[in-house]
DRENKEKOL-805979 format. One record per residue (C-alpha): residue in three letters; x, z, y. Coordinates in steps of 0.25 Angstrom, whole numbers, always signed. Example, Ala and Ser with C-alpha at 12.3 -4.5 7.8 and 13.67 -1.06 7.14 Angstrom:
VEXZA  code     xx     zz     yy
VEXZA   ALA    +49    +31    -18
VEXZA   SER    +55    +29     -4
END
This chain:
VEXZA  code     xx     zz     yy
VEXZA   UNK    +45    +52   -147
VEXZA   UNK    +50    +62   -137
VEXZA   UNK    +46    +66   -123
VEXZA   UNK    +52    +56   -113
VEXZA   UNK    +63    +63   -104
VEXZA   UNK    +61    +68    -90
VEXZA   UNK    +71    +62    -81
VEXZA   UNK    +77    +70    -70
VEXZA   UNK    +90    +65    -65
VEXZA   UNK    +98    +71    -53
VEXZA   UNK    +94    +82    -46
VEXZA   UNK    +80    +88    -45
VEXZA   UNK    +75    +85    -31
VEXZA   UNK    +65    +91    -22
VEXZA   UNK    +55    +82    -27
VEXZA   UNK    +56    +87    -40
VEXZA   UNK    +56   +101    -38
VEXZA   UNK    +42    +99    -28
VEXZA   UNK    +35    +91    -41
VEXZA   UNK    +40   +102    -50
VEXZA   UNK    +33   +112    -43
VEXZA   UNK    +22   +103    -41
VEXZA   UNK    +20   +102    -58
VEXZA   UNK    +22   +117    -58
VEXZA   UNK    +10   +120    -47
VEXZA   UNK     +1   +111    -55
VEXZA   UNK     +5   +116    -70
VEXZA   UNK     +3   +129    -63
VEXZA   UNK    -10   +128    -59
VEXZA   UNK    -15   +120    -71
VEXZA   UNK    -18   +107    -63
VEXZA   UNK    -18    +97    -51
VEXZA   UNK    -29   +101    -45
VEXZA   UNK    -26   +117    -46
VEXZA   UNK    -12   +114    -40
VEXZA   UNK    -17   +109    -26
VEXZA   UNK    -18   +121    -21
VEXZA   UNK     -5   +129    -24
VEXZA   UNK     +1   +115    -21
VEXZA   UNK     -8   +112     -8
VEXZA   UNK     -7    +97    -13
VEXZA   UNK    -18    +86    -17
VEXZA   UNK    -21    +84    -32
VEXZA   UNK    -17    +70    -29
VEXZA   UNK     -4    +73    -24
VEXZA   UNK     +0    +85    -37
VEXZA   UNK     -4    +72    -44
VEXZA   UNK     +6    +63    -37
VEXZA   UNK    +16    +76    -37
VEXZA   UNK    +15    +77    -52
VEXZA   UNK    +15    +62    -56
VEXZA   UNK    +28    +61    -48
VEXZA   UNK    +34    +71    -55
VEXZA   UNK    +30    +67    -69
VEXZA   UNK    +36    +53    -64
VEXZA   UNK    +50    +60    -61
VEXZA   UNK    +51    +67    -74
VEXZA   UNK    +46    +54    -83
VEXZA   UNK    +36    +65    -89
VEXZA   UNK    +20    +66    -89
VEXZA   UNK    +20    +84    -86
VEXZA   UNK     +4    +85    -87
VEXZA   UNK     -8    +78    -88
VEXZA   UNK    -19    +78    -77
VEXZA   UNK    -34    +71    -76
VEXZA   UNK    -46    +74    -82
VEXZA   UNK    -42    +82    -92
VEXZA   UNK    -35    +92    -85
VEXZA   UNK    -21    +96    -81
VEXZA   UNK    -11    +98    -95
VEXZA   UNK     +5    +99    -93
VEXZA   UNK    +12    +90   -103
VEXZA   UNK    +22    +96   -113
VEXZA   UNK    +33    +89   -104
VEXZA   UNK    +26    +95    -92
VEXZA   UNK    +26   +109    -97
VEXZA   UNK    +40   +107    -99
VEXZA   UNK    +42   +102    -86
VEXZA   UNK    +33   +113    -79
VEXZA   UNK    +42   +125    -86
VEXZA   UNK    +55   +117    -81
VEXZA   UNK    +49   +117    -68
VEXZA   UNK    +46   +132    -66
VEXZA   UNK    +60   +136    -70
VEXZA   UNK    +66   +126    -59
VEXZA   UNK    +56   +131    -49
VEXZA   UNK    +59   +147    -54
VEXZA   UNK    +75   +142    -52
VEXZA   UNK    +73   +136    -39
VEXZA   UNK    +65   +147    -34
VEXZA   UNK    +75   +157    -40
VEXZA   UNK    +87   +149    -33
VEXZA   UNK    +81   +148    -20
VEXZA   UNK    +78   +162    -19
VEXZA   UNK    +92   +166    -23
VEXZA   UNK    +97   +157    -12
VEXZA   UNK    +89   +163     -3
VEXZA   UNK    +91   +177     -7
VEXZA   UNK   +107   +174     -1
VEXZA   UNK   +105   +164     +8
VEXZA   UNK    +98   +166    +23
VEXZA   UNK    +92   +153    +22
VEXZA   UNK    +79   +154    +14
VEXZA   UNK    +74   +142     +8
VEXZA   UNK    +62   +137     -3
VEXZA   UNK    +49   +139     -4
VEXZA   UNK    +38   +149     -3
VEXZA   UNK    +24   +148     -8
VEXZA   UNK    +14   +157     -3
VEXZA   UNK     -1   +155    -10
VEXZA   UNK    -13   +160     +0
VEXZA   UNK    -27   +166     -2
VEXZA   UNK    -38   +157     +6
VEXZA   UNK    -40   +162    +22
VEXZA   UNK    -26   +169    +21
VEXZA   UNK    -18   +159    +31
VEXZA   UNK    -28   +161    +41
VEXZA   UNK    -27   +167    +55
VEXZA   UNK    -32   +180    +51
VEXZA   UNK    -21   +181    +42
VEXZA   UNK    -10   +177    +51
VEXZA   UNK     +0   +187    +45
VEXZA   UNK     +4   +172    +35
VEXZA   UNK     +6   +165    +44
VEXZA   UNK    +15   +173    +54
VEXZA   UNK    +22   +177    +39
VEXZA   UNK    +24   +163    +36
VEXZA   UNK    +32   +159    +51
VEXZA   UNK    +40   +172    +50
VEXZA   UNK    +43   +168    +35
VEXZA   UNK    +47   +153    +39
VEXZA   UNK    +54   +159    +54
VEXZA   UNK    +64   +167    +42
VEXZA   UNK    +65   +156    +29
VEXZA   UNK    +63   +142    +38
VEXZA   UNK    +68   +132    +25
VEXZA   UNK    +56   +141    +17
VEXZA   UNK    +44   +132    +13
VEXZA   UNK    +31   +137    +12
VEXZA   UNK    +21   +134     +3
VEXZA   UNK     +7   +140     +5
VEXZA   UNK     -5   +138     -5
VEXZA   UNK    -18   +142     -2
VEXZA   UNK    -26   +148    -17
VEXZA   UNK    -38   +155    -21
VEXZA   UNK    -34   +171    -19
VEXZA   UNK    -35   +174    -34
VEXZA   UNK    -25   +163    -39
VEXZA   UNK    -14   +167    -29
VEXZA   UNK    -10   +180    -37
VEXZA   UNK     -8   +170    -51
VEXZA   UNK     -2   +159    -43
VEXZA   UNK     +9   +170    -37
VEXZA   UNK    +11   +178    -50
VEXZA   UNK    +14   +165    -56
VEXZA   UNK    +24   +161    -45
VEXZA   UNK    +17   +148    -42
VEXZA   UNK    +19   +154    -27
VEXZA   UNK    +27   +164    -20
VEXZA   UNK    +17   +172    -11
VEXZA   UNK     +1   +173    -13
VEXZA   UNK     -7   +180     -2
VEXZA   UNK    -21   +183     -9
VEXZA   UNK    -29   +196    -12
VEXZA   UNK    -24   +200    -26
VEXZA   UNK    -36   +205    -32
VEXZA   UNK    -27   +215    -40
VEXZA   UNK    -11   +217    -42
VEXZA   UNK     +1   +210    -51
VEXZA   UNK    +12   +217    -56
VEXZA   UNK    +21   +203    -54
VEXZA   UNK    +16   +202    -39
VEXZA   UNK    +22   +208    -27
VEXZA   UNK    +10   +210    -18
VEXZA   UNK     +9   +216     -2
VEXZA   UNK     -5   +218     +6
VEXZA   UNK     -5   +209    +19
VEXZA   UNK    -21   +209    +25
VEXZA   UNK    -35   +210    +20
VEXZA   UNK    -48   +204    +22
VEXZA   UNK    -62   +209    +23
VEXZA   UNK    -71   +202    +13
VEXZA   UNK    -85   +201    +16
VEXZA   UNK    -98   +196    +10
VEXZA   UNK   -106   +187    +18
VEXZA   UNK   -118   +179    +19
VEXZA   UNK   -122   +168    +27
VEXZA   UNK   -132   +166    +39
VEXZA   UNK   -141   +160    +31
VEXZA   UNK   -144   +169    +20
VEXZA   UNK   -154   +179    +19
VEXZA   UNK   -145   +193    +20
VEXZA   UNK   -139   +187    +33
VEXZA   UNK   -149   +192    +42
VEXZA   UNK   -154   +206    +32
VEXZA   UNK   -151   +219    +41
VEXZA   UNK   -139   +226    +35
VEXZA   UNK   -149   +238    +30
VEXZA   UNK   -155   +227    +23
VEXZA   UNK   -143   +223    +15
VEXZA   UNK   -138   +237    +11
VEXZA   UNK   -151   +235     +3
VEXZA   UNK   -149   +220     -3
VEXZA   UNK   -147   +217    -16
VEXZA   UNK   -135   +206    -15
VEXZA   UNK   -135   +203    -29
VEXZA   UNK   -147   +194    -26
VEXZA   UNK   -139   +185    -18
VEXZA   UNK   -129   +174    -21
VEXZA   UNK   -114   +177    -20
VEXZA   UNK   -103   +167    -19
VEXZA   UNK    -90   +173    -26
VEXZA   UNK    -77   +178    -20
VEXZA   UNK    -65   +182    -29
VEXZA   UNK    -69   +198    -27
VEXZA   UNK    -83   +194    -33
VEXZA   UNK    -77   +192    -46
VEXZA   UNK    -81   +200    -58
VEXZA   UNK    -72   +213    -57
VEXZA   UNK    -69   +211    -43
VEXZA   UNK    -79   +215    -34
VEXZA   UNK    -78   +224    -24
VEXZA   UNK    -91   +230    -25
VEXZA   UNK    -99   +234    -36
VEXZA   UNK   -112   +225    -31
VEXZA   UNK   -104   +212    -34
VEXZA   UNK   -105   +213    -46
VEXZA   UNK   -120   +209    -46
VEXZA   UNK   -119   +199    -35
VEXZA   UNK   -124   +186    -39
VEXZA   UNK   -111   +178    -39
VEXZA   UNK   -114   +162    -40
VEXZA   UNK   -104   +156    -32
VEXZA   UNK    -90   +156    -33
VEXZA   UNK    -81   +152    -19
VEXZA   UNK    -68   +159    -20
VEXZA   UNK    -62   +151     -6
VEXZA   UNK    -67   +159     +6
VEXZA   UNK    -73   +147    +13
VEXZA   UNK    -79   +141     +0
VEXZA   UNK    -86   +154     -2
VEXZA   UNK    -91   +155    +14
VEXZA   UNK    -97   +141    +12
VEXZA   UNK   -107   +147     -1
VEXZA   UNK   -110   +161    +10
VEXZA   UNK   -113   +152    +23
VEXZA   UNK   -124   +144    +14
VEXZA   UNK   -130   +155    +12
VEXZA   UNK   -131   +153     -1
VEXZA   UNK   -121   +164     -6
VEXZA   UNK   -116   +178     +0
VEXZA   UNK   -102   +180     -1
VEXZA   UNK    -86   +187     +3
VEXZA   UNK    -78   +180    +13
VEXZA   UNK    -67   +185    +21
VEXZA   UNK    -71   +191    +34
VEXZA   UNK    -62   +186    +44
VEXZA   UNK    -63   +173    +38
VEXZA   UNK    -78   +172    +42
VEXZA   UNK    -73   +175    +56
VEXZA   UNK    -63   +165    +57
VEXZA   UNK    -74   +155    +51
VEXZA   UNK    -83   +160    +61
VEXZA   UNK    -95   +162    +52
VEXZA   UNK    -98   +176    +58
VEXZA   UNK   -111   +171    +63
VEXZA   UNK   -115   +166    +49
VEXZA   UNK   -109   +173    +38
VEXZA   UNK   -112   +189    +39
VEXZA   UNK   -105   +200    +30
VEXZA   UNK   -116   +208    +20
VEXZA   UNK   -112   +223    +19
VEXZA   UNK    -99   +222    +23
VEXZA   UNK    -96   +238    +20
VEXZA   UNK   -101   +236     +6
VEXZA   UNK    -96   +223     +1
VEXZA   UNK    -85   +218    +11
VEXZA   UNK    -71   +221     +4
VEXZA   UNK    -56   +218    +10
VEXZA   UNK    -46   +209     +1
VEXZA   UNK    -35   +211     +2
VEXZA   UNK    -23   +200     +5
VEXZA   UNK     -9   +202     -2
VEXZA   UNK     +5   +194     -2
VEXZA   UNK     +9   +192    -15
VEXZA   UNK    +21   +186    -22
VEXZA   UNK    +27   +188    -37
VEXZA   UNK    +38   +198    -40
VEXZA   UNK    +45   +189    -50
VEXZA   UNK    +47   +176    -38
VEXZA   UNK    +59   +168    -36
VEXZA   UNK    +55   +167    -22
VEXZA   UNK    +57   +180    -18
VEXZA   UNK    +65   +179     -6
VEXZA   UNK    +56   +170     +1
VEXZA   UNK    +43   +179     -3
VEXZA   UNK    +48   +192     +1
VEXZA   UNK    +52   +187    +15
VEXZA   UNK    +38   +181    +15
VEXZA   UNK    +31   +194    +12
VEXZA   UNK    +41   +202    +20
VEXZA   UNK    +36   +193    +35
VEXZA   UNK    +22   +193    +30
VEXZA   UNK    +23   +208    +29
VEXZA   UNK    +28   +208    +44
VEXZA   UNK    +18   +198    +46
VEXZA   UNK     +6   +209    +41
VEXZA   UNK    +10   +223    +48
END
């Protein structure tokens, strides 16, 4: 007994193109629940979105509960189907917009935590100057943990990342826009808040509890003494991670003007900031191989003006 027939009559509409890309996000990240962020939608409402879609095709694609998330045999083919439609359409609008002065479409940009705020207002201005030259653009913008932004950009699930790229890729275009000073902090209610900086030259850290940050992983710190720290938390998200410091509880890196702009001066204080403190470094990334490239390189070309 054969599959049953997926019915689609007439032309595709705009519906059906959003629920595509929908499947595509959620295949692409193996999951309902991994596909909110990059989708910036409820679990409830991909559900809804892929349930609708399954409905207008007459076809289950995967299946999703307890068990996990699994792609059907029909869904695979209809996730394959779906990535050379979105390619061809991306393909054809960049064409179009290549020869045409009306730039239309969509551009996905994915952000590192804390990068949208007023410190880094270059974005933002980058953003109006980008809309004030392409009006009929849409933007997208996804916010994602630093580390999975390069992944999701090398597999075009977006057009433009902003993140600190730990090393580089051949396949990824890649320009410097700011930095950020890292420092490691502890709380006003923990013993070295109140030791005399002579003190502290002289202290064995390793006999304190430290909350991970991506730059304390094995093979990526920035000082040989981190290798012996007594890692035992892990909080990759800036705030998650200054929660653990300020219960004093756990020493640990957060950006320095962020703790400003939280104005926690007055309780969180930088340990050794010439030893251990260290600058990452913030870059606008996109793949060489996109079909979006007109739209990327007018974005990267105001965020530039928007830096110097």
């Amino acid at each position: 007994m054969g599959f049953k027939k997926a019915s689609l009559t007439g032309q595709l509409a705009d519906i059906d193109i959003k629920l595509l890309r929908i499947f595509k996000a959620v295949v692409d990240a193996q999951g309902v629940t991994a596909a909110e962020a990059p989708l910036n939608l409820a679990n409830s409402t991909i559900s809804n979105y892929l349930a609708e879609l399954e409905k207008r095709l007459g076809m289950r694609l995967c299946e999703r509960g307890r068990k996990g998330f699994v792609v059907t045999q029909q869904g695979q083919f209809v996730y394959d189907a779906a990535i050379e439609l979105l390619a061809a359409l991306k393909k054809f609008r960049n064409t179009i917009n290549d020869s045409h002065q009306s730039l239309q479409g969509e551009l996905h940009i994915i952000c590192a935590e804390h990068t949208l705020g007023k410190a880094n207002y270059c974005i933002v201005k980058a953003i109006d100057d980008f809309l004030n030259i392409a009006p009929d653009v849409n933007i997208n913008i996804s916010v994602m943990e630093s580390n999975s932004i390069v992944s999701a950009i090398g597999d075009n699930q977006a057009d433009i990342g902003i993140t600190v790229p730990l090393q580089n890729h051949q396949q990824l275009n890649s320009a410097t826009l700011f930095s950020e000073q890292m420092l490691l902090y502890c709380a006003s209610v923990h013993p070295l808040f109140t030791m005399p900086q002579s003190q502290l030259n002289d202290t064995d850290l390793s006999i304190f509890k430290f909350v991970e940050s991506p730059r304390l992983r094995a093979g990526q710190e920035p000082h040989l003494d981190m290798k012996n720290w007594k890692k035992v938390s892990r909080a990759h998200h800036q705030e998650a991670r200054m929660s653990l410091i300020l219960s004093g509880h756990y020493l640990g890196f957060l950006p320095e003007q962020l703790v400003a702009q939280w104005g926690l001066t007055d309780q969180l204080k930088p340990l050794l900031p010439n030893k251990y403190g260290y600058t990452n470094e913030f870059k606008v990334i996109s793949n060489k191989n996109s079909s979006n490239q007109s739209l990327i390189n007018i974005f990267n070309k105001v965020l530039k003006q928007n830096i110097l």
